[in-house]
Residue frames as a rotation matrix with the C-alpha (Angstrom) as fourth column:
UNK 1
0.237 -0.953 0.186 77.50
-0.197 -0.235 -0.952 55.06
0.951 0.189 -0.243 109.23
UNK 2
0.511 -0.133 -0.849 79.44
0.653 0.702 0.283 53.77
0.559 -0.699 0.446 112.22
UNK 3
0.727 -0.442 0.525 80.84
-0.512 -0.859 -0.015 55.96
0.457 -0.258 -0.851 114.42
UNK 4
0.260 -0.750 -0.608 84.54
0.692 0.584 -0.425 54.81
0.674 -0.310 0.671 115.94
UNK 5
0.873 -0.213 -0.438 85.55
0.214 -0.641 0.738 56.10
-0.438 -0.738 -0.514 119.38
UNK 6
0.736 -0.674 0.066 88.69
-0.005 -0.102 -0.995 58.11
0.677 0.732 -0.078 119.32
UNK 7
0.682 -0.527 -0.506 91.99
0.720 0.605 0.340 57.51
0.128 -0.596 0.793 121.09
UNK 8
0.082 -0.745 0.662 94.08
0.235 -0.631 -0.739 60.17
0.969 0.216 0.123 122.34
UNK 9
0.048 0.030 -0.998 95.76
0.997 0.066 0.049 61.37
0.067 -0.997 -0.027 125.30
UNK 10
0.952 -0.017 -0.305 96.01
0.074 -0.956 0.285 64.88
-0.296 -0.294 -0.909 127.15
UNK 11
0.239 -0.834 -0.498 99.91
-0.005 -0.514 0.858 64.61
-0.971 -0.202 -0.127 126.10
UNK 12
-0.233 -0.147 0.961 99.49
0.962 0.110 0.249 63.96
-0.143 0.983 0.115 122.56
UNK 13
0.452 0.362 0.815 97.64
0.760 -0.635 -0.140 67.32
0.467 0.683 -0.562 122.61
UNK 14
0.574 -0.735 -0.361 99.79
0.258 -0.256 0.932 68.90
-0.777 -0.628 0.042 124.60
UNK 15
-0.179 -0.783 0.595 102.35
0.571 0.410 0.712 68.08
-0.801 0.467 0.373 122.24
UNK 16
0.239 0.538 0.808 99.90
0.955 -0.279 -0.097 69.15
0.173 0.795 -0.581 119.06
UNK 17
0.912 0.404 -0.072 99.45
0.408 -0.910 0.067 72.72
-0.038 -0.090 -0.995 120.69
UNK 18
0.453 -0.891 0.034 103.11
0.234 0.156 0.960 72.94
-0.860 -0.426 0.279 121.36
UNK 19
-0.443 -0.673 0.593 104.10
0.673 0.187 0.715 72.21
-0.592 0.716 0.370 117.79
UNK 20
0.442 0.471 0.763 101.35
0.788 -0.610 -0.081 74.08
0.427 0.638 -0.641 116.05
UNK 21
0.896 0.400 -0.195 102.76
0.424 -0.900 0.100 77.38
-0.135 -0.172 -0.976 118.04
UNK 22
0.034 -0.995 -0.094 106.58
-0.243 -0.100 0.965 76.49
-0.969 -0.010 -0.246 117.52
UNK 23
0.736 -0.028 -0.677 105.75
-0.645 -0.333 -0.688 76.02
-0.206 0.943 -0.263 113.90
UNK 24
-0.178 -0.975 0.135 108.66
-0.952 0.136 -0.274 73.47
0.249 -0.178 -0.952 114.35
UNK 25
0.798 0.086 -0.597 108.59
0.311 0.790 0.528 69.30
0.517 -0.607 0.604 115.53
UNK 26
-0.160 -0.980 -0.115 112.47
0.777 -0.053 -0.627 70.25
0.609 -0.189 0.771 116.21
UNK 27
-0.789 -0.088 0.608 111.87
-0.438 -0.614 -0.657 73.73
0.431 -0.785 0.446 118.13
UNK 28
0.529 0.516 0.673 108.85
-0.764 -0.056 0.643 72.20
0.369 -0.855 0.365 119.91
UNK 29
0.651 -0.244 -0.719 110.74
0.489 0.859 0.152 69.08
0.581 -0.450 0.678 121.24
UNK 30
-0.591 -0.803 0.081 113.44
0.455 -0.414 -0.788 71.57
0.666 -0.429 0.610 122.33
UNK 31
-0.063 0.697 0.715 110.19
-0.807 -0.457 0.375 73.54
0.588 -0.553 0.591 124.15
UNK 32
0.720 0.569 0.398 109.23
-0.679 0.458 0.573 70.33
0.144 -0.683 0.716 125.86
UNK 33
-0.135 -0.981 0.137 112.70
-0.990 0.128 -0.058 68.68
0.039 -0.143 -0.989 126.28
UNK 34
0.563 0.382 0.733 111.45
-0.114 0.914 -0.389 65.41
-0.819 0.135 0.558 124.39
UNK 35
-0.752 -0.444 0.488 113.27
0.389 0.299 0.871 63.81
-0.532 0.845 -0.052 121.35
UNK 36
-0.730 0.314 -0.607 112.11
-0.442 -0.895 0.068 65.21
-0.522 0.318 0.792 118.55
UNK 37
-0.859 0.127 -0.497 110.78
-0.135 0.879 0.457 61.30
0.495 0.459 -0.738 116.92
UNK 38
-0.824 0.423 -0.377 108.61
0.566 0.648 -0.510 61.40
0.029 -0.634 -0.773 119.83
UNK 39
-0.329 0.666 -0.669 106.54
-0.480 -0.728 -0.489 64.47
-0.813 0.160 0.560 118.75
UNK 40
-0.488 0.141 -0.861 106.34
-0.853 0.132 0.505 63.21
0.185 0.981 0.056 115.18
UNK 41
-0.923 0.125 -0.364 105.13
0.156 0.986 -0.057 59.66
0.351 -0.109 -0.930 116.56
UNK 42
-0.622 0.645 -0.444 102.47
0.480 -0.134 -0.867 60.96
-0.619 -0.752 -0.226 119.25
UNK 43
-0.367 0.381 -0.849 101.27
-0.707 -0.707 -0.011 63.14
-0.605 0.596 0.529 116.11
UNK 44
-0.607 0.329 -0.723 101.12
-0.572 0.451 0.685 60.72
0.552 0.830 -0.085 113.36
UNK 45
-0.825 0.350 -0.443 99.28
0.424 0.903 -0.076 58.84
0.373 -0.250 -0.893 115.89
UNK 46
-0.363 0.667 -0.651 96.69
0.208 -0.623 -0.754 61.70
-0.908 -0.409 0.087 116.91
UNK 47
-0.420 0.092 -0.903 96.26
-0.830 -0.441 0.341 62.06
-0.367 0.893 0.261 113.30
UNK 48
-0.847 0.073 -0.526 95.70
-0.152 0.916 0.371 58.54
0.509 0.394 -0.765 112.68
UNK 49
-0.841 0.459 -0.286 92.98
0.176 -0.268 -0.947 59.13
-0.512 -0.847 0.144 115.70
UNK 50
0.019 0.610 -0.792 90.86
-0.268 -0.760 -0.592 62.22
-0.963 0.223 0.149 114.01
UNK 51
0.320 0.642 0.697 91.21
0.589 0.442 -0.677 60.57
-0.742 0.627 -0.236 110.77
UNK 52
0.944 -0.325 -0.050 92.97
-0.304 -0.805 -0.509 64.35
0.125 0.496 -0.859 109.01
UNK 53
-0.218 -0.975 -0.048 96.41
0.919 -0.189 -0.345 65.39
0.328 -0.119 0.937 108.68
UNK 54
0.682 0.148 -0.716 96.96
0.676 -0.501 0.540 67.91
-0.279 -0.853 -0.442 111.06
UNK 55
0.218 -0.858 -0.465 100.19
0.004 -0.475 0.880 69.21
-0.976 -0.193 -0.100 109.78
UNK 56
0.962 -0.099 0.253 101.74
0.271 0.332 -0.903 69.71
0.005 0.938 0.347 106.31
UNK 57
0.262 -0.940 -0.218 105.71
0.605 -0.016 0.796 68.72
-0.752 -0.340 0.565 106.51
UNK 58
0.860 -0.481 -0.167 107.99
-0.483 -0.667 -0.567 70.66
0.162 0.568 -0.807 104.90
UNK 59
0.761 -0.570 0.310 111.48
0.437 0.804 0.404 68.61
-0.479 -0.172 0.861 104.21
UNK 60
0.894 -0.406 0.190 114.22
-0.062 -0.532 -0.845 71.10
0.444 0.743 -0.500 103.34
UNK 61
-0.233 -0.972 0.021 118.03
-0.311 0.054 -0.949 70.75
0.922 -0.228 -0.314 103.98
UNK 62
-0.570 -0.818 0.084 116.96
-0.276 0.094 -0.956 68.62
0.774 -0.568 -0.280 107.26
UNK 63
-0.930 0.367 0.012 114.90
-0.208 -0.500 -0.840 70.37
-0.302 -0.784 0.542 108.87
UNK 64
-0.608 0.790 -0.077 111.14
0.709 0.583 0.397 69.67
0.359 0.187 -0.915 109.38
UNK 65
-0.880 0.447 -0.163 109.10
-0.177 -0.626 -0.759 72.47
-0.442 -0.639 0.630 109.57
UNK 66
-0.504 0.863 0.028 105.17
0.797 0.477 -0.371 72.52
-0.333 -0.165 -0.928 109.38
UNK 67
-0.908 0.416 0.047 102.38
-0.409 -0.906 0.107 74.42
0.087 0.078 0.993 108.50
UNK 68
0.135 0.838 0.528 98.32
-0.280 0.544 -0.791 73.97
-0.951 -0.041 0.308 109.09
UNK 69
-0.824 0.218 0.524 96.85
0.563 0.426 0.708 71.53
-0.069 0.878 -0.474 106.53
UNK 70
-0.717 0.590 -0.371 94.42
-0.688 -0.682 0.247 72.78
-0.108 0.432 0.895 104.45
């Protein structure tokens, strides 16, 4: 089995910790006064990284909220 380096930065996880404690892409972008696209990018791309989903969305009247994946 090959092993593939991974690619990530110190602000993607940043970001990660951010969102996982605001439960929220929308309240953590307000926490870190970033658009809220740019969390959801830097994620799907830290995810795309490690290879998991990190996050299970939740799409209800709008809003995107999260919870841990299982």
């Amino acid at each position: 089995m090959e092993s593939h380096p991974l690619h990530y930065s110190l602000r993607q996880l940043r970001y990660f910790v951010v969102t996982a404690e605001a439960l929220s892409f929308t309240a953590a972008a307000k926490r870190l006064h970033i658009s809220q696209p740019s969390i959801s990018t830097a994620l799907e791309e830290l995810e795309t990284s490690f290879g998991v989903q990190l996050f299970t969305r939740h799409y209800a009247s709008g809003a995107r909220s999260i919870g841990p994946s299982a």
